[in-house]
N, C-alpha and C positions, 0 to 999 in steps of 0.2 A: 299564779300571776298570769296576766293576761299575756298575750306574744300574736304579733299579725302574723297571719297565712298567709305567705306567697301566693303570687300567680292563679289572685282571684279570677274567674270567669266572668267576662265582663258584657254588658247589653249595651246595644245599641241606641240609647237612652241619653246621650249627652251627660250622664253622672258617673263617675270614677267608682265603683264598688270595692270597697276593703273591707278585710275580716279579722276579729281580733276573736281571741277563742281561751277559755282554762277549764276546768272541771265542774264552774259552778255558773259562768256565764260565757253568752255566744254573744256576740255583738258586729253586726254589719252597719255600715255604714255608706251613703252614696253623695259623693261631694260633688262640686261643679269643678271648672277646670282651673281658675282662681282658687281652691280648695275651701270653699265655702260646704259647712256640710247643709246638705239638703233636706238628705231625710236620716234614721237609724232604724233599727227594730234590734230591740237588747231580750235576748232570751235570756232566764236565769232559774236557779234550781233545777238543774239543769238533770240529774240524779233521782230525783224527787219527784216532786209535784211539780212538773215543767210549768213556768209562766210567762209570759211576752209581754213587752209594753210596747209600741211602734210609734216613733212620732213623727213626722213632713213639716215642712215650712209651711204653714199658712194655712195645717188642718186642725184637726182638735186630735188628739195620742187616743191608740186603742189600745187595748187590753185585756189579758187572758190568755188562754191557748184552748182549744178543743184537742185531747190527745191520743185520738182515734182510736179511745178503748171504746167507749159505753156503749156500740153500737150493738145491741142484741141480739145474737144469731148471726151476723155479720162477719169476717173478716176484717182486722185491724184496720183500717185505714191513717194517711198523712196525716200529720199533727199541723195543724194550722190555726193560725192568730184569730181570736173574737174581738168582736167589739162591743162586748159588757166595758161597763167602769168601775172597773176594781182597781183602787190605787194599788199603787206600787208599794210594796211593806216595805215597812219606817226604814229596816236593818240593811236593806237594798243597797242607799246609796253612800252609806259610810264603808260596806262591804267593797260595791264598786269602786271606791276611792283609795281601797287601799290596794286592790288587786290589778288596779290600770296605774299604780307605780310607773311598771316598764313601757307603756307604748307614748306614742307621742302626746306630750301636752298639752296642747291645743285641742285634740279630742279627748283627753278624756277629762278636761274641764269642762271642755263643751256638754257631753254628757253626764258628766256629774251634776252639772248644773240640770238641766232637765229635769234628771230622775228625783231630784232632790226635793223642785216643786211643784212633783205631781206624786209623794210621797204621803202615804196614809196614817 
């Protein structure tokens, strides 16, 4: 089940950054001061095949992760978000629905709702 983290780190951005976190997904989120949420980026598979979906007010959602293995010869590098368009698999957002039970309900309608109609 999902549960916020305490005494997120927060930027000087005018958006309230909170983190909700379990075994299978990461989920940040940046609200305004009205607590409208602004933007999210939901990591999940978190075990696995790590993959992101990131969506903002007024952009188009990205999607994927790069997870700083494939680099040849290389040194691991950060795992950071792509923006290919691979929807979000189907099982995502009934998953998410049931493991954001615990946190508040207004977000995780908010993003159940998203993930749901950007679901493949």
């Amino acid at each position: 089940m999902l549960r916020e983290i305490n005494h997120v780190a927060q930027e000087d951005d005018g958006y309230r950054r909170r983190w909700f976190l379990d075994d299978y997904f990461d989920l940040i989120i940046w609200e305004s001061e009205d607590r409208e949420i602004h933007s999210f980026e939901l990591t999940y598979d978190l075990d696995n095949a790590q993959k992101s979906f990131a969506w903002r007010r007024g952009a188009s959602a990205s999607y994927g992760v790069d997870d700083g293995e494939s680099r040849a010869g290389k040194m691991k590098s950060s795992a950071v978000a792509l923006a290919e368009r691979v929807a979000v698999g189907k099982r995502v957002p009934d998953k998410f629905k049931r493991r954001s039970a615990s946190i508040e309900e207004r977000v995780a309608e908010f993003v159940h709702g998203v993930i749901r109609n950007h679901a493949g």
